[in-house]
C-alpha positions as CSV (number, residue, x, y, z in Angstrom):
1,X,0.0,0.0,0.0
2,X,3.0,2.3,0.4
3,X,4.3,2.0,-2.4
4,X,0.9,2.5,-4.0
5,X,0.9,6.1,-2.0
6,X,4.4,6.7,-3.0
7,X,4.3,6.1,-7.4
8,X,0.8,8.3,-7.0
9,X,2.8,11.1,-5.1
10,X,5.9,11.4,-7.2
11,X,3.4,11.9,-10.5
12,X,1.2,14.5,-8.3
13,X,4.7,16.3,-7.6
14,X,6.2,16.7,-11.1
15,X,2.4,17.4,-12.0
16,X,2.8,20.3,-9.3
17,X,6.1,21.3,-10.7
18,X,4.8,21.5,-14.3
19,X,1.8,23.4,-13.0
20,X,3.8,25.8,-11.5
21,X,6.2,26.5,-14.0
22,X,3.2,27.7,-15.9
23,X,2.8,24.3,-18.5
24,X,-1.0,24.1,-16.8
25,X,-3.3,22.7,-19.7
26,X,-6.9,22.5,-17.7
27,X,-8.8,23.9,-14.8
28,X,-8.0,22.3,-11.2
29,X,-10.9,19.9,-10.6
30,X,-12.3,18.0,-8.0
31,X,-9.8,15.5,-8.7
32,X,-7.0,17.4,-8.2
33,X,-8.5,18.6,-4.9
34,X,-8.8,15.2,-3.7
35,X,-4.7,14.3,-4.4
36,X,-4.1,17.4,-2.7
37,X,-6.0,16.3,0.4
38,X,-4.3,12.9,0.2
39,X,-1.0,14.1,-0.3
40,X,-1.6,16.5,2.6
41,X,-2.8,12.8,4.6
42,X,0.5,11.2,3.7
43,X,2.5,13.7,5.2
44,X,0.5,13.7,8.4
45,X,0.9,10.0,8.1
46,X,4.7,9.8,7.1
47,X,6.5,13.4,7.0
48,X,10.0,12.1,7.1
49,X,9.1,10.3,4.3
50,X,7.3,13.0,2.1
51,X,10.0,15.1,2.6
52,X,12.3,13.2,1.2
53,X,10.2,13.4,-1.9
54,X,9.7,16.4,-1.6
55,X,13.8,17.4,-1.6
56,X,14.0,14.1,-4.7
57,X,17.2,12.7,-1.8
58,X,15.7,9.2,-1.7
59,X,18.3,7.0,-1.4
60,X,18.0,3.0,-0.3
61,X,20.6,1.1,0.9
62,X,20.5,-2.3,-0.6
63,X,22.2,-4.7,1.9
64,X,21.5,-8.2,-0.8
65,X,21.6,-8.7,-4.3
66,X,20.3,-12.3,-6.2
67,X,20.9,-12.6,-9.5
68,X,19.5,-15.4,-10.6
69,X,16.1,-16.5,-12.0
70,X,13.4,-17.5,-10.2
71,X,13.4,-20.9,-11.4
72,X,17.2,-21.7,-11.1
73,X,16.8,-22.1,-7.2
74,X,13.2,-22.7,-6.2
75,X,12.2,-22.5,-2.5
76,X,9.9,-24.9,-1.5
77,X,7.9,-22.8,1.2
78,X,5.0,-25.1,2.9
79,X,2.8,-23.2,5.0
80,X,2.5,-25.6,8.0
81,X,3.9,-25.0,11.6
82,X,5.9,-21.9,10.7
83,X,7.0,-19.5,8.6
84,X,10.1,-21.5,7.4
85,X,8.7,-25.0,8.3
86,X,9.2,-27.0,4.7
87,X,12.0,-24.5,3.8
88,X,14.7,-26.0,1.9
89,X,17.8,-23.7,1.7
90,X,19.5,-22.4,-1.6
91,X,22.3,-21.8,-2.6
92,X,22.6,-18.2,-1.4
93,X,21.2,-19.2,2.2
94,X,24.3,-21.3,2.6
95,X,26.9,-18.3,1.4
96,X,25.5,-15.9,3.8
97,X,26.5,-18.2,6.7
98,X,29.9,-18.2,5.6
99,X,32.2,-15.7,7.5
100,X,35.4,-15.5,4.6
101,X,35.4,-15.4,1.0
102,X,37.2,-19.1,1.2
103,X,34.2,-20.8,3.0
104,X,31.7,-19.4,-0.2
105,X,34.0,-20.6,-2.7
106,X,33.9,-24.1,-0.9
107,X,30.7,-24.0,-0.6
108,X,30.0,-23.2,-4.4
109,X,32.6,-25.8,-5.2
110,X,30.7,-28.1,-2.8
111,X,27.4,-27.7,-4.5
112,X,28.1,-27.4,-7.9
113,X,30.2,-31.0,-7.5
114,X,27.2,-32.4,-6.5
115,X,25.3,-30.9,-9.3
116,X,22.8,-28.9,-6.8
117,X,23.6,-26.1,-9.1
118,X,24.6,-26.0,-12.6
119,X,28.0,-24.8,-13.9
120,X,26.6,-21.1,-15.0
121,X,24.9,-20.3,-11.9
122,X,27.8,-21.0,-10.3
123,X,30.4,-19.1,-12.1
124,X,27.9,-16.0,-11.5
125,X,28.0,-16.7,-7.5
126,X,31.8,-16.4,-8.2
127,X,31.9,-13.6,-10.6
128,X,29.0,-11.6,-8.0
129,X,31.7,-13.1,-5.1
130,X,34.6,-11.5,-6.2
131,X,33.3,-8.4,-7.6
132,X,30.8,-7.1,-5.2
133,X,31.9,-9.4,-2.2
134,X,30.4,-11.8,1.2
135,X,27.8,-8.9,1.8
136,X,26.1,-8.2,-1.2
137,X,24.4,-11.7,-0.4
138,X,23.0,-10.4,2.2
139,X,23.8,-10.0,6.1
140,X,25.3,-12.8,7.7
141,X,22.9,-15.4,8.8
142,X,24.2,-16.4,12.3
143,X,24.0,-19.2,14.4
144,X,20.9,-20.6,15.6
145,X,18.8,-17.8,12.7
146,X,16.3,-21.0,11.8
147,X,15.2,-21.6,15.3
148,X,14.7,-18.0,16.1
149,X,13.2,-16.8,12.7
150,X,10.7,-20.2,12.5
């Protein structure tokens, strides 16, 4: 739903901008009224966040990056006893408990010699490995993260 509020909000400010820099085609309506009065809700709701629209500094910081396709490494998610009950780990939940660069490699090594994963994927693990590094898999999954997470 946010992110419903937010695409509607950055077309109703460069609509704004254009109106104001005189490029206004047709009378306000009661349209335009009514985005007015829900833009003015979503700052009430979330003003940090509209005025970071509102100065265009949005930045993210993304902490994990996946590559591959969806059907490359399926998770097989059942929805009994838990949210990871039925999980079954990929590749790239194995890599983020690794602490060095070494133990990934092994572990790509490891599951690419028993043909878990194909040759491709796992020169792109390697490639994404060596050129972005450990964290761009995500943070480091620590000891005992299944029992506390499920």
């Amino acid at each position: 739903m946010l992110a419903r509020w937010v695409n509607m909000l950055v077309k109703e400010k460069s609509k704004a901008r254009r109106i104001q820099d005189g490029e206004r085609q047709a009378p306000e309506t009661e349209r335009q009224d009514s985005k007015a009065d829900q833009w003015q809700e979503f700052r009430r709701r979330f003003p940090h966040l509209a005025t970071e629209l509102e100065a265009s500094q949005s930045r993210v910081r993304i902490d994990g990056v996946r590559w591959e396709d969806a059907d490359q490494t399926p998770a097989d998610v059942s929805p009994s006893h838990g949210k990871l009950a039925g999980y079954s780990p990929d590749p790239i939940d194995f890599i983020r408990r690794c602490e060095t660069k070494e133990q990934a490699l092994e572990i790509i090594a490891f599951l690419e010699k028993r043909k878990e994963i194909d040759a491709a994927y796992a020169e792109s693990l390697r490639h994404q490995l060596q050129t972005r590094g450990l964290q761009s898999f995500g943070s480091r999954k620590t000891w005992g993260y299944y029992e506390r997470e499920g």
